[in-house]
C-alpha positions, 0 to 999 in steps of 0.5 A, spaced: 955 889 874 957 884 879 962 880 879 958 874 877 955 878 870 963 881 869 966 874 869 960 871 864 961 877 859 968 875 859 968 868 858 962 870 852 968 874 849 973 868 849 968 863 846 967 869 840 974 870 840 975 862 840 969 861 834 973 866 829 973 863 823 969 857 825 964 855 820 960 851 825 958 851 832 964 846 835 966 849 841 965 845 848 964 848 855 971 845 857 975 849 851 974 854 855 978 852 861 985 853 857 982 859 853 980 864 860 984 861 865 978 859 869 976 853 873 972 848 869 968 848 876 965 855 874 965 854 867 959 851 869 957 853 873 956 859 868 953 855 862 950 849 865 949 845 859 953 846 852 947 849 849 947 854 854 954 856 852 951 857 845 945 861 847 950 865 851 954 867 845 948 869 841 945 873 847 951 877 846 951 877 839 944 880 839 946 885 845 952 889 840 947 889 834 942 893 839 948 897 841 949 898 835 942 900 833 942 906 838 947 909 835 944 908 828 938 911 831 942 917 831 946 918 825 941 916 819 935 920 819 932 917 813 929 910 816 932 907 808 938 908 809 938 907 817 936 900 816 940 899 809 946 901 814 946 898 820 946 891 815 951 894 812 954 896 819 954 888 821 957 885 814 962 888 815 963 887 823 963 879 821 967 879 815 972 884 819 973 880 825 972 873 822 966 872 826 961 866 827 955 867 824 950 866 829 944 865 824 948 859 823 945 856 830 939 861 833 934 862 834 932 855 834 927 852 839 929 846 840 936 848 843 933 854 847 928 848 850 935 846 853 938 852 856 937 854 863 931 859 864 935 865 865 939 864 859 934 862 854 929 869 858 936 873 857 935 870 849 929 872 849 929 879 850 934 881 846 933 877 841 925 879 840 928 887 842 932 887 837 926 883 832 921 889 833 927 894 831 928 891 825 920 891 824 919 898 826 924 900 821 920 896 815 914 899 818 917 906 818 920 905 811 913 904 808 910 897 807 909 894 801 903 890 800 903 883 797 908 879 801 910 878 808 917 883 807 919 882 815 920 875 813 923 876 805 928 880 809 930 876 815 932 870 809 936 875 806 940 877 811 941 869 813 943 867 807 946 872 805 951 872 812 953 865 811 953 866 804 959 872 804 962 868 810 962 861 806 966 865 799 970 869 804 968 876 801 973 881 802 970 887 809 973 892 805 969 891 798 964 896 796 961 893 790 958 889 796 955 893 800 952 896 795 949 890 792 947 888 798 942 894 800 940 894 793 937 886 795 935 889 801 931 895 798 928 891 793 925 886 798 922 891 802 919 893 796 921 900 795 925 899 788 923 907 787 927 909 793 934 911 792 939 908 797 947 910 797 951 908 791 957 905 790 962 911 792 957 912 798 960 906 801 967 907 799 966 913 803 963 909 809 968 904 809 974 909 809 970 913 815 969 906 819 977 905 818 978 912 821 974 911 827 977 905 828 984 907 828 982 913 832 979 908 837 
């Protein structure tokens, strides 16, 4: 990685950090100057325009969710579960870590006119990799006839995100996750499918809190 590609992830994680717990995207290019102890001059030069800073973090934010993608690639084989799962995986990183919401703000076409050619092509190809993910996995499911289930379930996922932010539900409540998978799989269409139950996702949180506490 260059110095330039360091210097840029790191400014992106001070701007994450600096949203934590924000409800909209009230960050500006010049807030980052006390936050990162870098120069306004190259600040900018990084993010050319303010909609250039917010693509910039929502490219980041898709990038850890196809991160995340690859490992639960490996650890579910049944592509239900795997794809209830890596959701799961994400409520939980966003309600742990006070996180922005970034379907908040992205996509949005109009803002991605805005942003510079790099920015708005690195967006792009994250966001569109990890889109195919998610579609390939609701093909592997098994695909229901009748609606347009890709597009259901990426509504729920977006109001659902904002919706447990908004209400300040708990990380750590199992009952939520369970319910949020049965939301899911019934969107999907395969309300004959089993999905984990609640003590299942009591397991899970525990061995999350063991693997971050060994980490």
């Amino acid at each position: 990685m260059s110095n330039w590609q360091s210097r840029e992830s790191y400014l992106t994680e001070v701007a994450e950090r600096c949203l934590r717990g924000h409800k909209s995207f009230d960050l500006r290019r010049s807030h980052l100057v006390d936050a990162s102890q870098i120069s306004k001059g190259t600040i900018y030069n990084h993010f050319p325009t303010e909609a250039d800073l917010v693509v910039a973090v929502a490219t980041a934010h898709y990038r850890k969710r196809l991160e995340r993608a690859s490992i639960d690639d490996t650890l579910y084989d049944d592509y239900l579960t795997r794809f209830l799962m890596h959701h799961c995986w994400g409520l939980r990183d966003d309600l742990l870590y006070d996180r922005f919401i970034i379907s908040r703000v992205m996509p949005n076409p109009e803002l991605l006119e805005l942003v510079t050619d790099d920015n708005r092509a690195a967006f792009e190809q994250v966001y569109g990799d990890y889109i195919r993910w998610n579609n390939q996995l609701i093909q592997s499911v098994g695909v229901v006839e009748g609606f347009n289930r890709a597009e259901l379930v990426a509504n729920y996922l977006r109001g659902a995100l904002i919706n447990c932010d908004d209400a300040g539900k708990q990380y750590d409540d199992a009952s939520l996750y369970y319910q949020f998978s049965y939301a899911l799989s019934q969107l999907m269409g395969h309300s004959d499918k089993r999905i984990p139950n609640q003590l299942a996702y009591v397991s899970w949180l525990a061995s999350q809190e063991e693997t971050a506490n060994a980490a």
